[in-house]
N, C-alpha and C positions, 0 to 999 in steps of 0.2 A: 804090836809093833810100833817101836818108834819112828816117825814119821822123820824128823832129822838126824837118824841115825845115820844115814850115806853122807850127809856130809861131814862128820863128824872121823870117819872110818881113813885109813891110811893110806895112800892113793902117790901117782907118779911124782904128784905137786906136793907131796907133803914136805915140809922142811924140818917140822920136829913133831915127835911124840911126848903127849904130856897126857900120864895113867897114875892111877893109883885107886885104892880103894874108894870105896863112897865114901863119902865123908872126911877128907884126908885131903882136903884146901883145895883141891881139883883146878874147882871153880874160881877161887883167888887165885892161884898162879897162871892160869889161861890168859883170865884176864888183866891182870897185871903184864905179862908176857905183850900181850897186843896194845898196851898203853902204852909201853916204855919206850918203842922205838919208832920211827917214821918208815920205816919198811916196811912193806908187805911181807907178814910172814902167816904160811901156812900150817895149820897144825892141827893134826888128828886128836881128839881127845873124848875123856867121857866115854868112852866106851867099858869101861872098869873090866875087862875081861882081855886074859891073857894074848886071845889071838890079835889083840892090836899089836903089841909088840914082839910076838914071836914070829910072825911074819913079816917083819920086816928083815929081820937075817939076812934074805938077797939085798937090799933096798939100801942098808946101813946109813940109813936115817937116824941124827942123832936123838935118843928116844930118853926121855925125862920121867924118872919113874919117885911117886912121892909115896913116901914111907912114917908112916902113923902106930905108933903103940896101939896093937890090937884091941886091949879093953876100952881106949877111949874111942876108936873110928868105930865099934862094935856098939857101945852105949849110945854115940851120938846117931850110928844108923837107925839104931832102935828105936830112940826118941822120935824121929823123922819118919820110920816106917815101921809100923808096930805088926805089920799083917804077916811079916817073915818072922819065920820062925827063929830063935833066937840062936839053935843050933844048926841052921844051916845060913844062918850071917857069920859064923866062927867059920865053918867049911868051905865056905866062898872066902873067907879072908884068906884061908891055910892055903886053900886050892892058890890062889892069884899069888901069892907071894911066893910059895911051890914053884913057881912059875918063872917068878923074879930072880931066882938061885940060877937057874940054867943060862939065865942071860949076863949074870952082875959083874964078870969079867971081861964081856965085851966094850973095846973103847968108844963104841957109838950109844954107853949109857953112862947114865949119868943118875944119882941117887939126890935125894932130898928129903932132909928128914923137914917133916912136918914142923915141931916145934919151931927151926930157922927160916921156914919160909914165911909162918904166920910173924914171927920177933921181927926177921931181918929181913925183909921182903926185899929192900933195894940192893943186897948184899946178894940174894937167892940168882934175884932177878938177872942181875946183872952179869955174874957169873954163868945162865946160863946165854946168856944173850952174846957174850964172850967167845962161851964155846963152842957155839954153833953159827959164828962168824956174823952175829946182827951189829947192830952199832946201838948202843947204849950210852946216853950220857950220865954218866957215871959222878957229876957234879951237882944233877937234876935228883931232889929227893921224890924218890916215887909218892905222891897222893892215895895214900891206902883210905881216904874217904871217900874222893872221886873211885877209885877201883871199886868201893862198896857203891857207890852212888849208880855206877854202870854196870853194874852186876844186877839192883833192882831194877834198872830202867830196860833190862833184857826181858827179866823175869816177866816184869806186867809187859811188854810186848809180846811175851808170848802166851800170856794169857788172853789177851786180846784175841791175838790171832786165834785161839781156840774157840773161844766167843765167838767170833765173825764164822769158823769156819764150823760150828754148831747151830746158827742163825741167830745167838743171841750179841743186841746190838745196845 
């Protein structure tokens, strides 16, 4: 069980959903998403499984769903996690995207394909910050090395944190 998995889950305060497969910029658009603007904004994400955003239906939280050519999100999972099997990483893609069809007509989603958010991240960004009523300065070019910069400085915090919270110091 993941330990921050609750906070990551879709909840009364959520303001937007941002899902997509593993490996499929997740983690760059998150955090891109929270760098861009001076608002506080909430958002459920990382949970890479359908019931993030098909619960929301009652909710109509607008929900940001990032979409990656299967062989490449499937190859890079692989590379990243070799222990799954390689045909049940294809069946979790099918399964979740299966998923995405039921939802992709609703106006509280919103699609991204992978390629333009990793190219045009201030384009991605901004547009969803747009449509989900944030403020974005839109003459401010997003820092895609700061966004990589605080991406690592999460990662070893949370290694840390597992360190301390394993006894090693």
């Amino acid at each position: 069980t993941r330990p921050d998995l609750k906070s990551k889950l879709v909840n009364q305060y959520t303001d937007v959903i941002v899902e997509g497969f593993p490996r499929s910029a997740n983690t760059f658009l998150v955090t891109a998403l929270q760098m861009s603007t001076d608002q506080k904004i909430n958002l459920a994400h990382h949970v890479h499984d359908p019931c993030q955003f098909l619960s929301n239906n009652r909710r109509s939280v607008p929900t940001v769903i990032v979409v990656r050519e299967p062989a490449d999100a499937i190859s890079s999972w692989r590379i990243k996690n070799s222990s799954i099997h390689l045909s049940t990483m294809f069946y979790i893609y099918v399964r979740f995207y299966r998923e995405v069809l039921k939802i992709i007509h609703s106006p509280n989603v919103h699609l991204v394909d992978y390629e333009e958010a990793v190219s045009f991240p201030d384009r991605v960004v901004g547009r969803i910050l747009a449509w989900t009523g944030h403020q974005y300065e839109s003459d401010v070019k997003l820092d895609v090395e700061r966004v990589f910069d605080e991406i690592d400085r999460k990662k070893e915090q949370r290694q840390d944190e597992t360190l301390n919270q394993n006894g090693f110091q």
